[in-house]
C-alpha positions in Angstrom: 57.2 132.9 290.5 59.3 131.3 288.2 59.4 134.7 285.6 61.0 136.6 289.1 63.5 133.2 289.6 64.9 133.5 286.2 64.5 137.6 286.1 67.0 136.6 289.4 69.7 134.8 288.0 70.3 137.0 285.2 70.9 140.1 287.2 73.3 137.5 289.3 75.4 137.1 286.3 74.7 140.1 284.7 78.2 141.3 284.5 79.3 137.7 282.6 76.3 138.2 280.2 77.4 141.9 279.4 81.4 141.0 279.4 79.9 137.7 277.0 77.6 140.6 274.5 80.6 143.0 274.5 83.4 141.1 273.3 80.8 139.7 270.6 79.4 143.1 269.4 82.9 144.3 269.5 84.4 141.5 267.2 81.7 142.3 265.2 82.1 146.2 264.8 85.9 146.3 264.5 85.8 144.0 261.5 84.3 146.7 259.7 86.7 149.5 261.2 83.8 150.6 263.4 84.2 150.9 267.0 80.9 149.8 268.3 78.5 152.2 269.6 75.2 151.5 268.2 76.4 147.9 269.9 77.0 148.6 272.9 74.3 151.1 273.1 71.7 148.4 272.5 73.2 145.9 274.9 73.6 148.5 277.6 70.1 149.3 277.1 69.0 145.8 278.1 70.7 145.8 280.9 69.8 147.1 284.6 72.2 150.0 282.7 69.2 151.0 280.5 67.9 152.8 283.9 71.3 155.3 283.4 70.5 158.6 281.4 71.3 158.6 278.0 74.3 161.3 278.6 75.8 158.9 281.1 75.2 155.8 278.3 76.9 157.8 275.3 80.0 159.3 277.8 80.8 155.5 278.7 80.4 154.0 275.2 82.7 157.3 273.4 85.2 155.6 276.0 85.0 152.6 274.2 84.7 153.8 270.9 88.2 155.3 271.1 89.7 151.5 272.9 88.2 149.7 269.8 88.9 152.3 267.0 92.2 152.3 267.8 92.8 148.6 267.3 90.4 148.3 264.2 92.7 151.4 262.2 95.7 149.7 264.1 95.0 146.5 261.7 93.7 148.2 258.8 96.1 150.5 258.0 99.0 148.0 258.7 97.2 146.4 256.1 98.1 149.4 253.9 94.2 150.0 253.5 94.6 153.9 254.9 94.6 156.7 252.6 95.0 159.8 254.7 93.6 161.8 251.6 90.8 160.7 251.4 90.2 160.6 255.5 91.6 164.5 256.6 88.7 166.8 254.8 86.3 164.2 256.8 88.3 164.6 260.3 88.8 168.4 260.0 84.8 168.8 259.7 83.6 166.7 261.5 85.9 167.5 264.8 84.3 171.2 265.6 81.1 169.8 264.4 81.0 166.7 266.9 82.3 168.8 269.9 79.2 171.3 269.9 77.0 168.1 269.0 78.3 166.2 272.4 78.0 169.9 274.3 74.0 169.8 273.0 71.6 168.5 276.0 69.2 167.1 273.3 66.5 164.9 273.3 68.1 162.1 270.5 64.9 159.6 270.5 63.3 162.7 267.8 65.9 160.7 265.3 65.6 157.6 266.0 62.8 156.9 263.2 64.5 158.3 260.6 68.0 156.9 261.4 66.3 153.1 261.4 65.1 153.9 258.0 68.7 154.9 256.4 70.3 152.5 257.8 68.1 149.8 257.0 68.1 151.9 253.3 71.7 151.9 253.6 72.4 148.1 254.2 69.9 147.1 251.4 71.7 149.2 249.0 75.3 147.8 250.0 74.0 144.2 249.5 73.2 144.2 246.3 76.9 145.3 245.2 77.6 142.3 243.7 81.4 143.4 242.8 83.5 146.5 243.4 83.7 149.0 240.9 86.6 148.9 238.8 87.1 153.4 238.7 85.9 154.8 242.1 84.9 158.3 241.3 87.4 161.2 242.9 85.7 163.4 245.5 85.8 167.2 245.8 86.9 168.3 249.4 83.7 170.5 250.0 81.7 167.2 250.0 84.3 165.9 252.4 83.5 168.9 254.2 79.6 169.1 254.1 79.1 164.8 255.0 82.2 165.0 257.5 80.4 168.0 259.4 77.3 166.8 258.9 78.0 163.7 260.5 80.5 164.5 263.1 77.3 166.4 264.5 74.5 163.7 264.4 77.5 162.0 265.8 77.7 164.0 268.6 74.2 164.7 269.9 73.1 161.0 269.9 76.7 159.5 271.2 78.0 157.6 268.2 81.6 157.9 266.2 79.5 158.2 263.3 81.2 154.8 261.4 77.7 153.6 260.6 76.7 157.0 258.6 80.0 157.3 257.0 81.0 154.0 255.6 77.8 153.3 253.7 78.5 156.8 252.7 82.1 155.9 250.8 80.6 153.1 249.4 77.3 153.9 247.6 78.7 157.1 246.2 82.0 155.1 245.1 84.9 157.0 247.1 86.4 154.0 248.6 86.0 150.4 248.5 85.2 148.6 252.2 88.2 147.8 253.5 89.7 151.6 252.4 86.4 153.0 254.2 87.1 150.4 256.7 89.9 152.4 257.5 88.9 155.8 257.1 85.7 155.2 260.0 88.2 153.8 262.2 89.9 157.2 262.6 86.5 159.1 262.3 85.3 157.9 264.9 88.1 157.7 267.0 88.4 161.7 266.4 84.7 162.2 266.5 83.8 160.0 269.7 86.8 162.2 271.3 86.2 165.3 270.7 82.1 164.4 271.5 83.5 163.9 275.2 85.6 167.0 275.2 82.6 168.6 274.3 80.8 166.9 277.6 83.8 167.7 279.7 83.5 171.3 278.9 79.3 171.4 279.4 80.1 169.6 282.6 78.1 166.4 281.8 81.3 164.0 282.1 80.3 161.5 284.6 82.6 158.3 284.3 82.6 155.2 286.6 86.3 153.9 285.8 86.0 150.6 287.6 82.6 149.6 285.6 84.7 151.0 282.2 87.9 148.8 283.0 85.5 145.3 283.0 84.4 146.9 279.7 87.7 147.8 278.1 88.7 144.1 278.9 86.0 142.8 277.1 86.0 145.2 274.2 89.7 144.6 273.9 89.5 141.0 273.0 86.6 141.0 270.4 88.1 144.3 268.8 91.7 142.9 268.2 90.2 139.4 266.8 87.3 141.0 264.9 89.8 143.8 263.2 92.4 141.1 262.5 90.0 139.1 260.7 88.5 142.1 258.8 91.5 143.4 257.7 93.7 140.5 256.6 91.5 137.5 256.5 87.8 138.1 255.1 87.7 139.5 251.1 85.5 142.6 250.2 82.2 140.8 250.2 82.6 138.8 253.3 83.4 142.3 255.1 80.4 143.9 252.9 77.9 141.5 254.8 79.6 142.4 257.5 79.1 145.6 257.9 75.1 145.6 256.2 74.6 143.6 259.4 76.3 146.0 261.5 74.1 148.4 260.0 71.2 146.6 260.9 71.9 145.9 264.4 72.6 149.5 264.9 68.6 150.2 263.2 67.5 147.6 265.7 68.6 149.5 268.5 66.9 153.1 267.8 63.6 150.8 266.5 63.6 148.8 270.1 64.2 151.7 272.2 61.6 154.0 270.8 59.2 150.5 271.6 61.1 150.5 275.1 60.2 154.4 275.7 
């Protein structure tokens, strides 16, 4: 009896709770340059939301992507942490590649072990960068090519921007240091998570509810202009190192939980 009181009252403030878990996860994400997606995948997942189809999920959460990974490159490149060099072999990949990804009616849960794993991999090996390397090593634009398509899409079929493959990516193989990859996942995924919904729009799987997505924006707007800010101008390297190893894992957490979910 009490279990159903309390179930109660949290679906009679649902809305708060969610506006409350977005603006956290959002701060969080955009501090790194990332727009959020693993995020607010995992909170919407908790929610009476978690009952929606995973297309209709990924669609609403793209939206957001492109809300916060605007204001995290916004920040980050007024920063002067942007080197469109280094980003535009990634981008030109990684487009084409995350438009027939989003198009792809796929089953995504088939990943979800092996994602957990790297990105678990992924933050472990980040943490124990004690300093930033004093030469970063120059990189040819067919590996730019290969990861950027590569990723764009992954990115695509399971309804991320693809921050959280491509960051750890320009750091453990010494491209970039984290506030320059900061920058350069920003406009990935902004690119990536639009052209992902293009790529729905043209299957004919868009399926938007704009009054649900303008409580979201609201909330998304706040934590991603505070978290970016911070990121960007306040925080040094290794603050915004931990910061994005823990983005990392909360993104792991969220393929672990809902394969236990399923």
């Amino acid at each position: 009896m009490i279990l159903w009181k309390v179930i109660g009252i949290i679906l009679q403030y649902e809305l708060y709770l969610l506006f409350a878990g977005l603006v956290i996860i959002s701060a969080l994400y955009s501090s790194v340059g990332h727009g959020g997606a693993s995020g607010y995948l995992a909170i919407l997942s908790i929610s009476s939301y978690g009952l929606m189809s995973h297309i209709w999920l990924k669609q609403h959460v793209w939206i957001m992507n492109l809300v916060v990974a605007s204001i995290a490159f916004y920040h980050y490149n007024r920063a002067g942490y942007h080197i469109p060099k280094l980003t535009i072999p990634f981008i030109i990949a990684s487009v084409p590649m995350a438009f027939i990804g989003g198009a792809m009616q796929i089953d995504a849960e088939i990943y979800d072990v092996l994602l957990s794993i790297t990105l678990v991999w992924a933050s472990y090996k980040i943490l124990r960068i004690n300093s930033e390397p004093s030469n970063y090593v120059a990189i040819s634009r067919m590996e730019s090519y290969a990861w950027g398509g590569g990723i764009g899409f992954f990115s695509g079929i399971i309804g991320v921007g693809g921050g959280i493959f491509l960051s750890p990516i320009l750091l453990l193989k010494k491209w970039a240091n984290v506030k320059t990859a900061a920058a350069t996942a920003a406009v990935f995924i902004f690119v990536n998570s639009l052209s992902g919904l293009i790529g729905m729009g043209v299957s004919g799987q868009l399926d938007l509810d704009l009054d649900l997505l303008v409580l979201f924006i609201a909330a998304i707007a706040i934590g991603g202009f505070f978290g970016a800010l911070i990121g960007s101008a306040y925080a040094d390297n290794r603050v915004v190192r931990r910061l994005l190893c823990l983005v990392l894992l909360v993104a792991a957490a969220k393929r672990v939980a809902q394969l236990i979910i399923n």
